[in-house]
Phi, psi and omega in degrees: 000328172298323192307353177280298176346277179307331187273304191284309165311346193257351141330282176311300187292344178257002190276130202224123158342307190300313220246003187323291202320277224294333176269350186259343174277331196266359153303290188294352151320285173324321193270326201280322184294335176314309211292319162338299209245006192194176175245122187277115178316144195309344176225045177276353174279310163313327169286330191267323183256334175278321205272327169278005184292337206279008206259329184330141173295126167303113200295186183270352184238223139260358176245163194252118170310336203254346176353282190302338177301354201258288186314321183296297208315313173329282234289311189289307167002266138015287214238046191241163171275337190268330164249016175307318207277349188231067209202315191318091147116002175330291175305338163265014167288301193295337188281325184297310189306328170310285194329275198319329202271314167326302181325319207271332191308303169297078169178338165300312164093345216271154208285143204302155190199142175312348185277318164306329178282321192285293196330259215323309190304278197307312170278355174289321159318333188271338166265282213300309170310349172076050186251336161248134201284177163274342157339310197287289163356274188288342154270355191221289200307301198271339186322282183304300164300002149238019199264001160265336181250178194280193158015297201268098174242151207306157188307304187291329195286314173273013157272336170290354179266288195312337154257002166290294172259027159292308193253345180234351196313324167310274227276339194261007163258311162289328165250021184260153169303144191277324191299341181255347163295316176322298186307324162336282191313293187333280197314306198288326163343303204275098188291328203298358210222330216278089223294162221280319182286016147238075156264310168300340195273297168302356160231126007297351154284305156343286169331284196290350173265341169292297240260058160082358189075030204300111169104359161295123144005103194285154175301181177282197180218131200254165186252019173280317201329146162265089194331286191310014175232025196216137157248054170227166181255336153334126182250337134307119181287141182316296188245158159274135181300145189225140181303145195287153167216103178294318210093348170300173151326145180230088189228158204296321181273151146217168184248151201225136191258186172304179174271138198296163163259170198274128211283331146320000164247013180273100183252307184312147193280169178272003137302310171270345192308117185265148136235110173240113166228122174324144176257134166237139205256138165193173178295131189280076174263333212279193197232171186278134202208137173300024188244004144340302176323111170220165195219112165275130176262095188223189195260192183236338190226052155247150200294139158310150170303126159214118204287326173255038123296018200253131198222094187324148187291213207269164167302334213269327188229069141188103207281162185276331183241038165271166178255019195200115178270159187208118209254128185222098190067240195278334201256121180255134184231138169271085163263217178255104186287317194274328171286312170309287196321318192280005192255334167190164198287311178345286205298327178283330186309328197276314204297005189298133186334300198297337171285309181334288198310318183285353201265160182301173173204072190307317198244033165092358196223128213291134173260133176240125182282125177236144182284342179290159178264173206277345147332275186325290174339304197293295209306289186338305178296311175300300222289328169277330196259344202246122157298134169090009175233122347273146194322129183305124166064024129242159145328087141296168191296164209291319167325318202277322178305291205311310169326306171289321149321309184305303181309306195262030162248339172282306154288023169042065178242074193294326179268011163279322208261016167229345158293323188296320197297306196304348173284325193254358157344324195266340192296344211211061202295108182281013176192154194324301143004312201232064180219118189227165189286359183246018168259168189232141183260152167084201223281332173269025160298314177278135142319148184059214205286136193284171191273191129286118191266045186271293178336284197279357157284323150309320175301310206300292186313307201285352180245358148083043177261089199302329194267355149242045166303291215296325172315318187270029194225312160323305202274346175273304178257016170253050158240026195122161172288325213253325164311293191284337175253346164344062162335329202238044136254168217267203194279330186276014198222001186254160202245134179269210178316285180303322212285332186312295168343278203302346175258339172291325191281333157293349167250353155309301176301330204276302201307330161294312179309307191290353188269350181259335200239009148306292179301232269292321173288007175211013195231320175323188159271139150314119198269340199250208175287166185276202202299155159263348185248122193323315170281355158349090159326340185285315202299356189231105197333180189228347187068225181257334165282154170291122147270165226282304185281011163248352173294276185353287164337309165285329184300324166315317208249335203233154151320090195284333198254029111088033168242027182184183172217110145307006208282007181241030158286162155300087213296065204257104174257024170326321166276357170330341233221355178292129204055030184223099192297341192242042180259205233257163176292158160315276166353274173309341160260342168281003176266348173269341173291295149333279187319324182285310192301338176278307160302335180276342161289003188275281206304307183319313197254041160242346221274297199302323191307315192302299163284020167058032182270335188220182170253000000 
């Protein structure tokens, strides 16, 4: 099957104005004859076009003519009769996967390559077709690829500006943050750095944002759009928004919860705190986009409702002499009402004589239908029924803490739900203070299999544990852009839209801090005594260049591959110096260890500012 592979990618990798029809007939040939002699894999239409796009002849310029041509081909893929059925949902798959491998370039840092330039062509193509929503547009493509540099910009970086609005200038001044097209221009403006040959590339972009963007391409028309931010006359959206294709579920529906509240409006302590949040239903119209993410707080492996399917839980919660039943998806537990009342009001609430009088009774005892899943409900039933549960001053494992947390905040059980808070407090700390070098923080606080901390970051929000947030939103991005967007995690573990914003602009903000106050802590003037050692590398200007043993140093100290951050680890070079006989003094590495602990308290009392925990 690669060799199919490979014949159809080179289909994809040769495309031309001229040979289109004609390379899409010898394609759906090619595809049709696999389909022939073998069973074709399920993402060989999608494999064959992301891995070989990369095949475009590197143009004379920065941009690749035949680019869009990548997008087009998708969208007929789609709507061909012989690749339709391996085909569902292709083009917004393929815009999201662009969209994320741009996000780590820019957020990366990583040194310029024709592969950054085609990325920059496909996604500009890809906003002007309206194949990325504006959702996406405006918090992110320009937000993000300037919101890392410094002063200054790196060679690639201003050729990817320079094909971003070469080809897009129209649609990303109507649907970009203004504040971040400006900063653009601002960078590019400062001619002084910038090498001579695109300079002339950069006043014609100039040229072309005075006089309106004239002979660009107008933007699309989203159907979110702000009329008063569009220069087009057009009335009809360019493209139809097309269902997302994920790794999610492709069901006609999908679900979706509210939007979180802004933690500045949390007033009820986190001890009393009800979180009810409704699952609603809508259409899987949008396109690709980060808003795609989306997280429902449900289990992942619970069965749908089906009524002739109903089956009593385990003999521990079904008594023979309860007087009430309680049907949760599939699962029925018989208790007791006078015991259940007296553990929370909720529960007399359900129990009231007029739901009783009303409810069906199949099984000689009033049945009551709960919104809860038959997980919980089970959880809900040990904290009433099980003395000693749950144990006081451990951590269960994370399924169960999450159970318990849905339970005692939908049935108001504030003291089981300030015992739960109280376990994990020290993993998820609320000040500097109570962070030491031998305790370890985030997610590996639960027993049994650690969570993700895309997971227990959804739990806090969605369960309003406001004083540990910024740990969990820390422990969550810093392992990346590629971590936080993780397609292949599970519906509890993808973040949704806000929360996903808030953790990309927060590991932007951790990384600039650790990559400036890094230079300046190993690069700075000596605030202390000198070198002890004659051979000390420090004792030797280092000039406008890094050397090589003080790079070392950074790499040590920083995320060296810019796609996550470190900066509230613990700092330990004890091994700098291994197998180097001339490396750096005492002095200097304990003066860089001491120096670090004043950044990493600089990045801690940044953190809720970083994540939009507070205004």
């Amino acid at each position: 099957m690669s060799n199919i592979e490979e014949a159809l990618g080179r289909v994809v990798g040769a495309l031309t104005e001229e040979n289109y029809e004609q390379s899409l007939a010898n394609y759906r040939f090619l595809f049709e004859l696999a389909q022939t002699y073998s069973q074709v894999p399920t993402d060989l239409v999608f494999d064959s076009i992301w891995k070989h796009a990369w095949r475009l002849p590197t143009p004379d310029n920065l941009f690749y003519p035949t680019s869009q041509l990548i997008l087009r081909f998708a969208s007929d893929a789609e709507s061909d009769s012989i690749l339709a059925p391996h085909s569902a949902g292709l083009r917004s798959r393929l815009c999201t996967t662009i969209l994320r491998e741009f996000l780590n370039v820019g957020l990366g840092l990583l040194s310029g390559s024709g592969g950054n330039n085609l990325l920059a062509n496909l996604v500009a193509h890809g906003a002007n077709l309206g194949f990325i929503e504006e959702t996406a547009i405006r918090p992110h493509i320009l937000q993000l690829l300037t919101a890392m540099f410094l002063p200054t910009l790196y060679d690639h970086q201003v050729d990817v500006l320079c094909v971003l609005f070469e080809i897009a200038g129209a649609t990303f001044d109507a649907y970009a943050d203004p504040s971040a097209v400006d900063h653009c221009f601002e960078l590019l403006s400062d001619h002084s750095y910038i090498f001579a040959s695109r300079r002339k590339q950069i006043k014609r972009l100039l040229q072309l944002r005075n006089s309106g963007w004239e002979g660009l391409s107008s933007p699309p028309v989203f159907a979110t759009s702000r009329a008063e931010q569009t220069n087009t006359g057009q009335e009809d959206p360019i493209v139809t928004p097309v269902a997302t294709s994920l790794g999610l579920p492709n069901a006609d529906h999908e679900p979706q919860i509210p939007q979180s509240l802004p933690l500045e409006s949390l007033t009820t302590p986190e001890t009393e705190m009800i979180s009810r949040f409704p699952v609603t239903l809508s259409p899987s119209t949008s396109i690709a986009t980060l808003s795609d993410f989306t997280v429902a707080d449900v289990s992942d492996d619970e069965s749908p409702l089906d009524l002739t399917t109903v089956t009593p839980h385990s003999t521990l919660f079904n008594f023979e002499d309860g007087n009430v039943e309680v049907l949760c998806g599939n699962t029925l537990f018989r208790v007791h009402t006078s015991i259940l009342s007296l553990h929370s009001a909720a529960l007399r609430q359900m129990f009231i004589p007029a739901n009783l009088a009303a409810a069906e009774s199949p099984n000689g005892c009033p049945r009551i239908l709960s919104s809860d899943t038959a997980t919980d409900f089970a959880t809900l039933l040990k904290v009433i029924y099980l003395p000693g549960y749950p144990e006081r001053n451990k951590v269960s494992d994370f399924n169960t803490f999450s159970s318990l947390l849905r339970i005692t905040a939908n049935y108001e059980m504030p003291a089981v739900r300030t015992q739960l808070i109280e376990v994990v407090r020290d993993a998820y700390p609320e000040t500097f203070e109570g962070v030491t070098p031998t305790k370890s923080i985030g997610e590996r606080v639960f027993s049994g299999p650690t969570p993700h901390p895309n997971e227990v970051l959804n739990l806090f929000v969605q369960q309003g544990l406001t004083s540990a947030l910024p740990v969990a939103y820390y422990m969550a991005a810093r392992r990346g852009i590629s971590s936080l967007m993780d397609r292949s995690l599970s519906q509890r573990a993808t973040l949704s839209p806000e929360v996903l914003e808030s953790a990309i602009k927060g590991l932007v903000a951790l990384q600039k801090l650790e990559l400036n106050e890094t230079y300046r802590l190993v690069l700075g003037p000596k605030i202390s005594q000198t070198c002890s050692s004659p051979n000390c590398p420090s004792r030797i200007a280092t000039g406008l260049k890094v050397s090589a043993a003080h790079q070392k140093v950074i790499d040590q100290i920083t995320d060296s591959s810019w796609s996550g951050t470190k900066v509230l680890q613990v700092l330990s070079l004890s091994s700098i110096n291994e197998g180097d006989p001339d490396g750096f003094c005492e002095v200097c590495v304990k003066g860089w260890e001491a120096g670090h602990l004043e950044v990493r308290k600089k990045a801690w009392n940044m953190l809720p500012g970083a994540f939009g925990l507070k205004g």
